[in-house]
C-alpha positions in Angstrom: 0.0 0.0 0.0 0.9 3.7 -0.4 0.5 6.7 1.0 1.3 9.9 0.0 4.7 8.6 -0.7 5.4 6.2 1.9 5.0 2.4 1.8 4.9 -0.7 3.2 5.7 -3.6 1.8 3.4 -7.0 2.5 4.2 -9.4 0.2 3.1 -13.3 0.9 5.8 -14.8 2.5 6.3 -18.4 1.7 2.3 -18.8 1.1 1.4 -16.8 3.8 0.6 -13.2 4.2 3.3 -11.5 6.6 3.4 -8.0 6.9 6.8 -6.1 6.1 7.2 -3.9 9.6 9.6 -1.5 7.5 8.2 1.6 6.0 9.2 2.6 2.5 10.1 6.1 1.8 12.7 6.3 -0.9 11.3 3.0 -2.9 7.9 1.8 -4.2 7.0 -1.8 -4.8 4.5 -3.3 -6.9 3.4 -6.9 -7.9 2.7 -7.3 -11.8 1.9 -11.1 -11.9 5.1 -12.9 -10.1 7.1 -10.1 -11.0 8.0 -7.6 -8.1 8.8 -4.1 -9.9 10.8 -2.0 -7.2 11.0 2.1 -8.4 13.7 4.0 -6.7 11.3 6.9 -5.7 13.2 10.4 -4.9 12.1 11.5 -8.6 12.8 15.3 -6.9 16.6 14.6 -6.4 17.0 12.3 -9.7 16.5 9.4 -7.2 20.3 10.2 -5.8 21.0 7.4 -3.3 21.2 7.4 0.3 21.8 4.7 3.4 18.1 5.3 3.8 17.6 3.8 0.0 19.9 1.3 0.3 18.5 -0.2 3.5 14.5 -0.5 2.1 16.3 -1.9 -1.5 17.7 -4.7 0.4 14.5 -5.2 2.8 12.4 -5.5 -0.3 14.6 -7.7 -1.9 14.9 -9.8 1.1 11.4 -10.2 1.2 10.7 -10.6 -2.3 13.3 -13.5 -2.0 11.3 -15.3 1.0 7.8 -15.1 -1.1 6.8 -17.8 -3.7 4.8 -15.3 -5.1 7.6 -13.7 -6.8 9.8 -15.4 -9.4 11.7 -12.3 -10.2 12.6 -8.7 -9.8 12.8 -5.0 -11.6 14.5 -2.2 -10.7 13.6 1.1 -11.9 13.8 4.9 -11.4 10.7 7.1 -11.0 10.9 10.5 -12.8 13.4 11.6 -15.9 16.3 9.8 -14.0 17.3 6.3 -12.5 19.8 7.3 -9.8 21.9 10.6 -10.2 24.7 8.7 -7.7 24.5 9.4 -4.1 23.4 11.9 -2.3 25.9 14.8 -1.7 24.1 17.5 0.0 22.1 14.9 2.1 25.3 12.4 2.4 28.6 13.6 1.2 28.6 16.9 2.4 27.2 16.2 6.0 29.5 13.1 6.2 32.6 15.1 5.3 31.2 17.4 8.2 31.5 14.5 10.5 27.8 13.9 10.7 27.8 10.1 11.2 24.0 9.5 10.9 24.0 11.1 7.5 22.1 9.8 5.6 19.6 7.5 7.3 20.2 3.6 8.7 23.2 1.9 6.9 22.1 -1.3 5.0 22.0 -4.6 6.9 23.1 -6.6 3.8 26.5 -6.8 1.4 24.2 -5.6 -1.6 26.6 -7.4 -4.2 25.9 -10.9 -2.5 22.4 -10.1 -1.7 22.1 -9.4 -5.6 24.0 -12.5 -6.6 22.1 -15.0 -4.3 18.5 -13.1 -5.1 15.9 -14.7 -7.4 16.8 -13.2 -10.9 17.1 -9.1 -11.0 16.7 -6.8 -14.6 17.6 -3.7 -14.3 15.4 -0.9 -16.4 18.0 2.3 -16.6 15.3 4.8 -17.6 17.8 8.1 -17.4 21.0 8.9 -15.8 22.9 5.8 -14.0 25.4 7.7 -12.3 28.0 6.7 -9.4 26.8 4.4 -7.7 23.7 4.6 -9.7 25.5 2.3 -11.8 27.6 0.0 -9.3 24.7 -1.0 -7.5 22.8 -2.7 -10.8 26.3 -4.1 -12.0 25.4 -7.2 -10.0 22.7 -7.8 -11.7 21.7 -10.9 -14.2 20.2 -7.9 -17.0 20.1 -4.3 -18.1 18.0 -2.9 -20.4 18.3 0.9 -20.8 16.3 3.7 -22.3 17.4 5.4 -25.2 17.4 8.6 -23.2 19.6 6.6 -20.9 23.8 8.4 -19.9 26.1 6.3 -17.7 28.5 6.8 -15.8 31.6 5.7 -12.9 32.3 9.0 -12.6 33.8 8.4 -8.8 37.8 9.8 -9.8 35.9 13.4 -10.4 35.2 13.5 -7.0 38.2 12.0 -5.6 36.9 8.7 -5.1 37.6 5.0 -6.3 34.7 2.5 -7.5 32.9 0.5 -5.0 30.2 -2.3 -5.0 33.2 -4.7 -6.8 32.5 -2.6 -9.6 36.1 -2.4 -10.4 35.8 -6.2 -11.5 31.8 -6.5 -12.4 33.2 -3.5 -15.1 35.7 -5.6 -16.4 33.7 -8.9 -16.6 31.4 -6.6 -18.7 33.3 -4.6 -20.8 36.8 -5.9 -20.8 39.9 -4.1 -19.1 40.2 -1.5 -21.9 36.8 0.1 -21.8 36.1 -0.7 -18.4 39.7 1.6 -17.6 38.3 4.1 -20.4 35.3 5.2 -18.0 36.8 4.5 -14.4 39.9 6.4 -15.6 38.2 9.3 -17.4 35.1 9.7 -15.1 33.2 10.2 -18.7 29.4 9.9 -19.4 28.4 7.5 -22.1 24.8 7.8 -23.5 23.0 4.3 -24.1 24.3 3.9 -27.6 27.8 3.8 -26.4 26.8 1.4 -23.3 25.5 -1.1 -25.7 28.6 -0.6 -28.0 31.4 -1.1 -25.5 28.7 -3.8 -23.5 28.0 -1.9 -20.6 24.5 -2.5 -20.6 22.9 -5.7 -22.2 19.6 -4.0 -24.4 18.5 -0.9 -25.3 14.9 0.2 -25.8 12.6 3.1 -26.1 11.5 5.0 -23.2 7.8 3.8 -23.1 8.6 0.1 -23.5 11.4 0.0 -21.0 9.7 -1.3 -17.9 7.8 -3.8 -19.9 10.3 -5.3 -22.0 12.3 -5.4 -18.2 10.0 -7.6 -17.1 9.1 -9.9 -20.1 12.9 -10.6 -19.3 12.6 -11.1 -16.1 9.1 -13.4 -16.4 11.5 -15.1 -19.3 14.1 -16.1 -16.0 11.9 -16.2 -13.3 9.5 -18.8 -15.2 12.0 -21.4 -14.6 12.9 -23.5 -11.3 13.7 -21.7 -8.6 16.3 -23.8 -7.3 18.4 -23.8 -10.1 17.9 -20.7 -11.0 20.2 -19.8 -7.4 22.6 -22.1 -8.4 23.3 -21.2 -11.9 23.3 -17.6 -10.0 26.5 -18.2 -8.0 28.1 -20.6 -10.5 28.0 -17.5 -12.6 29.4 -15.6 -9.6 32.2 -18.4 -8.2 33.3 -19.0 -11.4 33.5 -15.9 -13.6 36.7 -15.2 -12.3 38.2 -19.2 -11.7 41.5 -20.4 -13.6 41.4 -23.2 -12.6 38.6 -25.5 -15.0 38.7 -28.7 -12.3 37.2 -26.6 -10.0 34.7 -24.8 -11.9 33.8 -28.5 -12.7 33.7 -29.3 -9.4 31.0 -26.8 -8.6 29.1 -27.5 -11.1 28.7 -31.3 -10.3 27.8 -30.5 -6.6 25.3 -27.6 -7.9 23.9 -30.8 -10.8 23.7 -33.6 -8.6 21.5 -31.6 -5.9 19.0 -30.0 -8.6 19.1 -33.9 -9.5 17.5 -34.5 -6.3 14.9 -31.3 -6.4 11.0 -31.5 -6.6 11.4 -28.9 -9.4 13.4 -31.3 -11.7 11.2 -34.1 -11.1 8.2 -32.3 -12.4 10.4 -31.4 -15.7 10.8 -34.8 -16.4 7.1 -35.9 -16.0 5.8 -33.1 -17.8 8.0 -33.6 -20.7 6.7 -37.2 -20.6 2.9 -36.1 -19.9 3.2 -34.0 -22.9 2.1 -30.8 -20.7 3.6 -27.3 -18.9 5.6 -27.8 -15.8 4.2 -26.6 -12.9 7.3 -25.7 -10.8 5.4 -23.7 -8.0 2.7 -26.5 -7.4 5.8 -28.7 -7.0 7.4 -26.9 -5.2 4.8 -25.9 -2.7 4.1 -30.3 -2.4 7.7 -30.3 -1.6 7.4 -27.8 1.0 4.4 -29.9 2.5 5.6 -33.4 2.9 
């Protein structure tokens, strides 16, 4: 529910209605079919970031990941801007002046490995990605950005160096030579140049975005949950491995539990009953016995 701007977030959790006891006031959720869309909502300020944001991201996400109402997520921006980087009136300025609670409550949660062990996460850049504006949806499994879309690590203009293991996540995604280009530089790259140099992963028109985000995200999230996780942090343990025998290794622990899995099962009989899985039904009679 809202209310002039604040929220709070009751999503089923694990069949059963719970309600969230944080309040939202820099975020908005909303449930469009299993898909939880989650709007960074300071459209005033270009939705610049704060501890205050981060804290009710990771709460939502949290809970969105205890529900089996929700396969997968969105993240969006509300307004002309997805996240102008963080705050520096409301946080920079009054932490250089040694205000300590600047900012609101500090997030409870590593938000890289909260991102990498969550149920599948698109990303939907719908205007400036700036700062940590773009570290914090590096982590995730898609982005899709607007046309109207500019980019940026822009952290060595203000004297700072990348965080949110960006400074690898940039690499994985553009290679060294790019990803040095903008950490280096500090320059702005409009969506065009993201997709070019593989920044982001898609680019679409403004009025499409959020949809196409979350056909994506229905796409991933339509599969079984389980192994979804797993491929998840195999992606995430081994992006970076040398060493093949134990990426190898992983992956036959990861296999030969999803072997075992009510999820995998009900693949195999409906392949052979000639019909659509249902992986939440078998999941949920998993759950039960």
């Amino acid at each position: 529910t809202s209310v002039t701007g604040v929220q709070t977030c009751a999503l089923p959790i694990c069949g059963r209605a719970k309600e969230n006891t944080m309040t939202y006031e820099t975020i908005t959720t909303e449930l469009r079919g299993e898909i939880l869309l989650i709007t960074l909502n300071r459209p005033e300020r270009l939705n610049a970031w704060t501890y205050q944001m981060g804290a009710e991201l990771g709460d939502a996400i949290s809970q969105a990941n205890l529900s089996d109402d929700v396969t997968a997520m969105v993240l969006t921006g509300a307004g002309r801007g997805f996240c102008a980087g963080a705050d520096i009136r409301d946080l920079f300025k009054a932490q250089a002046e040694g205000d300590k609670e600047a900012g609101g409550a500090r997030p409870t949660r590593n938000w890289v490995e909260l991102i990498r062990e969550s149920k599948p996460i698109v990303a939907a850049v719908n205007g400036a990605a700036i700062g940590v504006g773009l570290t914090q949806i590096l982590p995730c499994d898609y982005i899709i950005a607007s046309s109207a879309a500019k980019l940026s690590a822009r952290f060595i203009k203000m004297g700072l160096v990348p965080e949110l293991a960006s400074s690898r996540l940039l690499v994985a995604r553009m290679g060294l030579g790019q990803a040095s280009r903008i950490m280096l530089t500090g320059e702005t790259l409009s969506a065009e140049q993201a997709l070019e140099t593989r920044l982001i992963d898609e680019m679409t028109d403004e009025a499409s975005l959020v949809d196409t985000a979350i056909d994506m995200a229905a796409a991933m999230g339509a599969n079984p949950q389980r192994a979804l996780t797993m491929v998840k942090q195999l992606i995430t343990d081994n992006m970076a491995e040398a060493d093949l025998s134990s990426v190898q290794a992983r992956e036959m622990v990861a296999l030969n539990q999803c072997y075992e899995s009510a999820e995998h099962h009900e693949a195999i009989n409906a392949f052979l009953e000639k019909r659509e899985p249902d992986f939440k039904a078998a999941r949920a009679k998993a759950s039960a016995e």
